[in-house]
C-alpha positions in Angstrom: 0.0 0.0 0.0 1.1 3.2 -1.0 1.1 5.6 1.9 -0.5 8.7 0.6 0.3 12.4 2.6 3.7 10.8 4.2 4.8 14.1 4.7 8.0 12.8 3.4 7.5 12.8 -0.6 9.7 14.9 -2.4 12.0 16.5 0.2 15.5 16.2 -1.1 18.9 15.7 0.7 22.3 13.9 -0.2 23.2 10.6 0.1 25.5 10.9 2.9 22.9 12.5 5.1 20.2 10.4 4.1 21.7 7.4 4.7 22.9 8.6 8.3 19.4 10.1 9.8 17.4 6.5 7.6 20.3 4.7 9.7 19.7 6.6 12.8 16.1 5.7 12.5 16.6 2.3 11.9 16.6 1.6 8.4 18.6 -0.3 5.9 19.4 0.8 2.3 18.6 -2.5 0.7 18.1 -2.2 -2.8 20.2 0.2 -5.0 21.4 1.0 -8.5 23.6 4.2 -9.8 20.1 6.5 -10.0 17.9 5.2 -7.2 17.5 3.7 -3.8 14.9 2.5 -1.3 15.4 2.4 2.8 13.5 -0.3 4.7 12.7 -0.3 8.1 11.1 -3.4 9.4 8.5 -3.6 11.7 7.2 -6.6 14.2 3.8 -7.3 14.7 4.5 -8.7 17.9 0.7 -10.1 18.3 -0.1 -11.4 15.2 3.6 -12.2 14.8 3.8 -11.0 11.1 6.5 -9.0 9.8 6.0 -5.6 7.7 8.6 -3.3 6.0 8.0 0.5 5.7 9.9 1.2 2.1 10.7 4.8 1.2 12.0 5.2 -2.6 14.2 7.7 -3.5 15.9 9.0 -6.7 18.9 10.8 -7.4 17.7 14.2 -8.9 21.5 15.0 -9.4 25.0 13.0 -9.2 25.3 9.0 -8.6 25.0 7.4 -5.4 28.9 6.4 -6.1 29.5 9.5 -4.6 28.1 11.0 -1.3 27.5 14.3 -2.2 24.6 12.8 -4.5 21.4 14.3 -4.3 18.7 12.5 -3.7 14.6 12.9 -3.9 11.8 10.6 -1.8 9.3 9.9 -4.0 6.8 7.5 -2.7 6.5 5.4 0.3 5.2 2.1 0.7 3.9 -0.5 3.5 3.3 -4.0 2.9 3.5 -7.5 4.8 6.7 -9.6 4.7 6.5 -12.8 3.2 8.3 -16.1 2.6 11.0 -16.6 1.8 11.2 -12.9 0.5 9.1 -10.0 -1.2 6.3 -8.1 0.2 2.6 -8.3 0.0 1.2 -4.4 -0.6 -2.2 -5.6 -0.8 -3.0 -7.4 2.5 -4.0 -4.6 5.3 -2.1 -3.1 7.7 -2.7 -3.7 11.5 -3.7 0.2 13.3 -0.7 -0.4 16.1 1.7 -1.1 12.7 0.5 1.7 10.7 1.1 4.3 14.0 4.9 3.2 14.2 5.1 3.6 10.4 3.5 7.1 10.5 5.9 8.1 13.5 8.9 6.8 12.0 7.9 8.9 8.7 7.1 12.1 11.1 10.2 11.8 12.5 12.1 11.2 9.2 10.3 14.6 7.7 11.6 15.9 11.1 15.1 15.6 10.5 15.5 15.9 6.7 14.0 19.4 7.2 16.6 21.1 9.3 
């Protein structure tokens, strides 16, 4: 599910302080190529004991992310359900406690990118 008024889409910032406050925040830059990149932060759902994964996407607007001093864009940001052995369901719903650590975790991201 894509997770519309994030609050996050389209604020920039270069590589090297994007991946320190994602890292900070706990996520992982998983999947990335020479233009683009998406952070993952994983999320337990402790009483159903499922797995989710809060994906923000980004693109480099300028540069390569070779170098540090790339700049990036967020453009949208996903939810979706882990499953096995690996990908992500973005169609199955999303518990209320799951989605309120997401929405956090995004407030917080918006929080530090803008200073």
């Amino acid at each position: 599910m894509i997770i519309e008024n994030s609050g996050v889409k389209g604020l920039k910032s270069d590589l090297a302080h994007l991946d320190e406050v994602t890292t900070s925040l706990g996520f992982v830059r998983w999947q990335w190529e020479y233009t683009r990149a998406t952070y993952d932060l994983k999320i337990e759902d402790e009483a159903a004991g499922g797995d989710y994964f809060l994906r923000v996407n980004t693109r480099a607007e300028s540069g390569k992310l070779e170098s540090p001093y790339a700049i990036l864009y967020i453009e949208d940001v996903y939810i979706g359900k882990a499953t096995f052995p690996h990908g992500l369901d973005y169609q199955s719903p999303i518990p209320d406690a799951i989605m309120n650590v997401a929405k956090k975790k995004l407030a917080e991201l918006k929080t530090q990118l803008s200073q």
